[in-house]
C-alpha positions in Angstrom: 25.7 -15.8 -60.5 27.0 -15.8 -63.9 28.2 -19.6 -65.8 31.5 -18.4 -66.0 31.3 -17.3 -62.5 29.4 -19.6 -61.3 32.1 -22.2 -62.8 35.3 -21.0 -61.6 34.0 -21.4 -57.6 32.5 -25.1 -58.2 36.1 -25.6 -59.7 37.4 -23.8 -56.7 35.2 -25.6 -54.5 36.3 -29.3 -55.9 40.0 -28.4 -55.8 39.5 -27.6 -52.7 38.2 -30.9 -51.1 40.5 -32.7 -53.2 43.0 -31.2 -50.7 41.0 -31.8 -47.7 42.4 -33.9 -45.5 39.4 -33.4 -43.2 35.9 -32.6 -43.6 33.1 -30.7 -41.2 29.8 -30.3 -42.9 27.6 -28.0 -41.1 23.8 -27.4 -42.2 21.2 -25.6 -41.7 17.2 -25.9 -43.3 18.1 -24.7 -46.8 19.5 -28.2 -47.2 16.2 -30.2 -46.7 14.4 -27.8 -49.2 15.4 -30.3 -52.5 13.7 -32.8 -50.5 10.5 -30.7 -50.4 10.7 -29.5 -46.4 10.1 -26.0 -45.9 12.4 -23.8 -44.7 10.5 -21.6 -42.7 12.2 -18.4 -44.0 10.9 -15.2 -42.8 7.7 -14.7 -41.4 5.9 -15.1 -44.2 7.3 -18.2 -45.3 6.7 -20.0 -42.1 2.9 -18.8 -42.6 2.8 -20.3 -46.2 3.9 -23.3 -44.7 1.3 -23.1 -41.5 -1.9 -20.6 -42.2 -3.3 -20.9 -39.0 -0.6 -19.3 -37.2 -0.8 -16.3 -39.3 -4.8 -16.0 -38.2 -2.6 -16.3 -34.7 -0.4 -13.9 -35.5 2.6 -16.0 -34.5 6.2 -16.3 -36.0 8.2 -19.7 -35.9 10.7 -18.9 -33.0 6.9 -17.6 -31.1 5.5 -21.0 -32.2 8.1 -23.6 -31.3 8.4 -22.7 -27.8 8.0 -25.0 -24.7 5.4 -23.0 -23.2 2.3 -24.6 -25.7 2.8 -27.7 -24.4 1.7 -26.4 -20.6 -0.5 -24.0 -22.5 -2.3 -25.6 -25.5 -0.8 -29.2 -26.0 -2.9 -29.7 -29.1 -2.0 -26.7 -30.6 1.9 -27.5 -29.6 1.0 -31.1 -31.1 -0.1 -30.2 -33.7 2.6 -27.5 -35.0 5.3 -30.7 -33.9 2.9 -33.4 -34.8 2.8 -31.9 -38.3 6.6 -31.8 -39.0 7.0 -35.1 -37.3 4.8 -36.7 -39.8 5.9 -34.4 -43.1 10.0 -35.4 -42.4 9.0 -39.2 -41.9 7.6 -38.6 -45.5 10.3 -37.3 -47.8 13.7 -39.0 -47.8 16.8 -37.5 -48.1 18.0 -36.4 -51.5 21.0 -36.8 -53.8 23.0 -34.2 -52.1 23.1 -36.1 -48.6 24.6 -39.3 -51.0 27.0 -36.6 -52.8 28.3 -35.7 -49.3 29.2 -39.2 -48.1 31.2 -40.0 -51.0 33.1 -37.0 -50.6 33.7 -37.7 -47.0 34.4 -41.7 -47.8 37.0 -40.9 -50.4 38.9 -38.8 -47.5 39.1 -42.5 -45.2 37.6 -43.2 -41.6 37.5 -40.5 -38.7 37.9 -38.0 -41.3 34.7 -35.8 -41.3 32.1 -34.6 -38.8 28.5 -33.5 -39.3 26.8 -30.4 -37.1 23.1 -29.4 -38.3 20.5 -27.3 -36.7 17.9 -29.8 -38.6 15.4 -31.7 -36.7 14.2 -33.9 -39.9 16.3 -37.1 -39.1 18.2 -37.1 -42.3 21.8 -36.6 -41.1 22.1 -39.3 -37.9 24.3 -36.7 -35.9 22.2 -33.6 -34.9 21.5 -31.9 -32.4 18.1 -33.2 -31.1 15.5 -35.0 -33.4 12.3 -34.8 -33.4 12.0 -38.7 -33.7 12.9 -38.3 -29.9 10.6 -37.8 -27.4 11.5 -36.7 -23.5 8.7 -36.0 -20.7 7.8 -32.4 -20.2 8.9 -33.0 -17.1 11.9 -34.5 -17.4 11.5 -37.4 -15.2 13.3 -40.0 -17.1 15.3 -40.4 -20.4 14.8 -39.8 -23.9 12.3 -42.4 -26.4 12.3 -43.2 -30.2 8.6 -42.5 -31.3 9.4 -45.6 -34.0 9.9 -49.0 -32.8 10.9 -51.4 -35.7 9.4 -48.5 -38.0 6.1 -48.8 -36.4 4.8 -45.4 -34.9 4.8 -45.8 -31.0 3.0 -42.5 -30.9 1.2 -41.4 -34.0 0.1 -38.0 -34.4 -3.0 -36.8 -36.2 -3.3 -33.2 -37.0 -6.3 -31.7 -38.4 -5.0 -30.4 -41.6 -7.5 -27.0 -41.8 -6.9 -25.9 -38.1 -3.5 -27.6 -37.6 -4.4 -28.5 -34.1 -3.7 -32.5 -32.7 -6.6 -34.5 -32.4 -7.1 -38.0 -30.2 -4.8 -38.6 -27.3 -1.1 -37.0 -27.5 2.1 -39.1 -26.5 2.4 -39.4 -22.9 5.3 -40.6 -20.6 5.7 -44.3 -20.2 7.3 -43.4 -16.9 5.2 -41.1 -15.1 2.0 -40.7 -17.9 3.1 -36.3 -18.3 2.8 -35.5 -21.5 5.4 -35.8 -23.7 7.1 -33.3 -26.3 9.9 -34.0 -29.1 13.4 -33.9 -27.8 14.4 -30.8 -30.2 16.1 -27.3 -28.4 13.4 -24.4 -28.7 13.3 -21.3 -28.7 13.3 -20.0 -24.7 13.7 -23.6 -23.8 15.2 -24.5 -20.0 13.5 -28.0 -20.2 15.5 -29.9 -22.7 17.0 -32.9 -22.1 20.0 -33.0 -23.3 21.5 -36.4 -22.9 21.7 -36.9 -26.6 23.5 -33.6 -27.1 26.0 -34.3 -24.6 27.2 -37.2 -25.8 27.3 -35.7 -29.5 29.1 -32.9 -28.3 31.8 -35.1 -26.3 32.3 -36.8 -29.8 32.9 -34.0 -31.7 35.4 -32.2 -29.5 37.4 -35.3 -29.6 37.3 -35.7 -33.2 38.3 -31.8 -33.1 40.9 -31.9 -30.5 42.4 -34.4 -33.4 42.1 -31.8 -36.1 43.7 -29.3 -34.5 47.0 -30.9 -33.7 47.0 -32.1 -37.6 46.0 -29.1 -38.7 49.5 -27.5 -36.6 51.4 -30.2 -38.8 50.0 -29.2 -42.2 47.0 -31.2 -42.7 44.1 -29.2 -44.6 40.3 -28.7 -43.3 37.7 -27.8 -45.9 34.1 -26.8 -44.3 31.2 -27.0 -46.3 28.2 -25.3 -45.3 24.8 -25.3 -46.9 22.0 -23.9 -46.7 22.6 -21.9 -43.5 20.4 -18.5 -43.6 21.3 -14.9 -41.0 18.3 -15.5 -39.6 19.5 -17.1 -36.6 22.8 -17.3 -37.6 24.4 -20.4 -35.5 25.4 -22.7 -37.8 27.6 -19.6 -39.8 28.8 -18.7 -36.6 30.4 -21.9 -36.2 31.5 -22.8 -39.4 33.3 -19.2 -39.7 34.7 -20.3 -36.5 36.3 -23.6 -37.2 37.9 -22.3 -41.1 39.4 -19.9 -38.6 40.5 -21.8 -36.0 42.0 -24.7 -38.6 42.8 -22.1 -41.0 40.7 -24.1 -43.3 38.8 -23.2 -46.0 34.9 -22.6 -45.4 32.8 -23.5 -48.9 29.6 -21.5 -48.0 26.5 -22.4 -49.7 23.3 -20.5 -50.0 20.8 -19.7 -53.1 20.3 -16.0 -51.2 22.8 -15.4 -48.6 25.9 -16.9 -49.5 28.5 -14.0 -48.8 30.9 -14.0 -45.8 30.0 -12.6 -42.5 32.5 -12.1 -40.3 35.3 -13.9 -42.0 37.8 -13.1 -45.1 35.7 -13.7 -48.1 39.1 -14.2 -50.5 40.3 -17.0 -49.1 37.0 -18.6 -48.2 34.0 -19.9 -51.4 30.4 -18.6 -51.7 28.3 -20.2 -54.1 25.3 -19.3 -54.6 23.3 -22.2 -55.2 20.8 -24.4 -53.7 22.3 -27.2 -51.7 21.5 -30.4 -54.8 22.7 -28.3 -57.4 25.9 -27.2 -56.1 27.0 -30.6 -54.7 25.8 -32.1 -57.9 28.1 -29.8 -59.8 31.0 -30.5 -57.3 31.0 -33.8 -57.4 30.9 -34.3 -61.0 34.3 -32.3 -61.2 35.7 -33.8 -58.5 35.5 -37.1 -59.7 35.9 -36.7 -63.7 
């Protein structure tokens, strides 16, 4: 992308939120990159980010799977165990800050967040891996931090990426337990947490809609949500469309429309800091 180009959309993007009445941000991995997570894109860079599983020959959607906790629980520990212990580690960066004052400067009830992420950096998601349920789903859903001690600490072998020592079990009926995150191929997630998420952002929506009938404006922003499983798009191209909003799409590599009209929508392509940094600063000059 070009300055001048690159210019005109962050003016677009600003002038755009300044007439937002309403908000949805929607995010997928890219975002947590600027605070050092991986992203896991491609094959390739899921193995740079866990060697072992290219000796095993497996991709991330083989890998996070419920089956390793039936089959190899130290293994499946120790791919979960690993992340669990790398997100409690970095905090979130500037461009989580950037979005709240966006969303504050619009008043209460006026935004929603939806994120594929696990990491615990946006408070609404659906599923963290800070959440533990029973692999057999006898009975509710746990914190693995109680007063930010670590109820069940993890410790992974950093060469073979395997668990080592005993692995969380259920207080309730001593199964083992696994994070309360959706997986690939997964029937066994509890989804208590999701529900009542879900409830909540249908309401806020059903809101939306009607204002959005009597003129209000919705602005989506999107960041860092990749084609390779494309959910997050899918639903932000969804909602611009459905509010006839305006979806601000950003992605360092695949920023362009999908299934949407790209002229009355905004692709920059940036990562996720820089571009809200850049937003922000002419929104608010």
């Amino acid at each position: 992308m070009s300055q001048l180009t690159e210019m005109s959309v962050i003016k677009r993007a600003a002038e755009t939120l300044k007439r937002a009445d309403y908000v949805l941000i929607t995010a997928g991995a890219g975002l947590g990159v600027d605070s050092g997570l991986p992203d896991f894109r491609g094959v390739e860079g899921f193995w740079r980010a866990y060697p072992p599983m290219k000796q095993l020959n497996l991709r991330f959607e083989e890998m996070s799977t419920p089956r390793w906790f039936k089959e190899d629980p130290q293994l499946a520990w120790g791919f979960f165990g690993h992340r669990q212990n790398l997100y409690k580690t970095k905090d979130p960066h500037d461009g989580y800050h950037i979005l709240k004052r966006i969303v504050d400067s619009k008043g209460p009830d006026s935004y929603f967040i939806h994120t594929s992420n696990v990491d615990g950096h946006f408070e609404r998601c659906h599923g963290s891996i800070q959440h533990l349920q029973c692999t057999k789903r006898c009975d509710g859903i746990w914190g693995v931090q109680d007063h930010h001690e670590q109820k069940f600490p993890i410790n992974v072998d950093p060469v073979t990426f395997r668990a080592q020592g005993e692995l969380p079990k259920c207080p309730t009926c001593d199964a083992l337990c696994r994070p309360n995150v959706l997986m690939f191929s997964d029937s066994y997630w509890n989804t208590e947490r999701e529900e009542e998420q879900e409830a909540f952002r249908s309401e806020w929506l059903d809101k939306v809609l009607q204002q959005c009938k009597q003129g209000k404006k919705m602005a989506i922003i999107e960041i860092g949500a990749g084609k390779y499983v494309p959910t997050i798009r899918y639903l932000s191209e969804n909602m611009a469309r459905t509010t006839k909003g305006t979806l601000i799409r950003i992605n360092v590599r695949e920023s362009e429309m999908d299934r949407i009209e790209s002229d009355s929508n905004i692709s920059i392509s940036l990562g996720g800091l820089e571009a809200l940094t850049l937003i922000e600063k002419e929104l608010f000059e």
